[in-house]
C-alpha positions in Angstrom: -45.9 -61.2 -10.2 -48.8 -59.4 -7.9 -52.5 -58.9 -9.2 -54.6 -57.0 -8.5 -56.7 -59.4 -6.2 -53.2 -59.4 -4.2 -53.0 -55.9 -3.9 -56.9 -56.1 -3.0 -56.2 -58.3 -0.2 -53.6 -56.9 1.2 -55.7 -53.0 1.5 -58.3 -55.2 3.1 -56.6 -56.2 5.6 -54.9 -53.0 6.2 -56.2 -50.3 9.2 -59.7 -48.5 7.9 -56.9 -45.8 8.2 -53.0 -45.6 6.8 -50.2 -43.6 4.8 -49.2 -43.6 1.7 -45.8 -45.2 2.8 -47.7 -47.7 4.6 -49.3 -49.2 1.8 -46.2 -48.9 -0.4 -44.0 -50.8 2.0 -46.7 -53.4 2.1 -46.7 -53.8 -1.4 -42.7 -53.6 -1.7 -42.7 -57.0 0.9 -45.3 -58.8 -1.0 -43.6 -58.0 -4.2 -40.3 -59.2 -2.2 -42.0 -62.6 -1.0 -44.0 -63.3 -4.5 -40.5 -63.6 -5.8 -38.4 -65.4 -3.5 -41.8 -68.1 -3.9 -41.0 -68.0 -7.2 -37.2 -68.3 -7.0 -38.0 -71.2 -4.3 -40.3 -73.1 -6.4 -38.2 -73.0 -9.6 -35.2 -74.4 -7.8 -33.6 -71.0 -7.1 -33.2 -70.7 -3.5 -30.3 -71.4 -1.3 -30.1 -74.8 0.9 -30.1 -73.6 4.7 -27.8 -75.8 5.4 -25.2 -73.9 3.5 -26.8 -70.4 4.5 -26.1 -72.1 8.2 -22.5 -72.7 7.1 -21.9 -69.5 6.1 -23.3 -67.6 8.7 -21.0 -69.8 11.2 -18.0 -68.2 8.9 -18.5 -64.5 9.8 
């Protein structure tokens, strides 16, 4: 889940200048890798070794 020290940190290290959508899609991706994290650390994720496997297929 983001906070808002997340969100903090991530306008302060934006330009001293931006868009709206800018800062939206930065949020979006943070909000994307927060929960594959999560996902990860709760045993969720996918072993590469199969993600390599069936890549290889297609």
């Amino acid at each position: 889940m983001l906070t808002k020290e997340k969100v903090h940190q991530l306008v302060d290290h934006m330009p001293d200048t931006f868009t709206v959508d800018d800062i939206v899609g930065e949020i979006i991706l943070l909000q994307k890798l927060e929960l594959a994290m999560e996902q990860i650390a709760n045993g969720e994720g996918e072993d590469w070794e199969n993600v390599k496997k069936e890549m290889d297929s297609w």
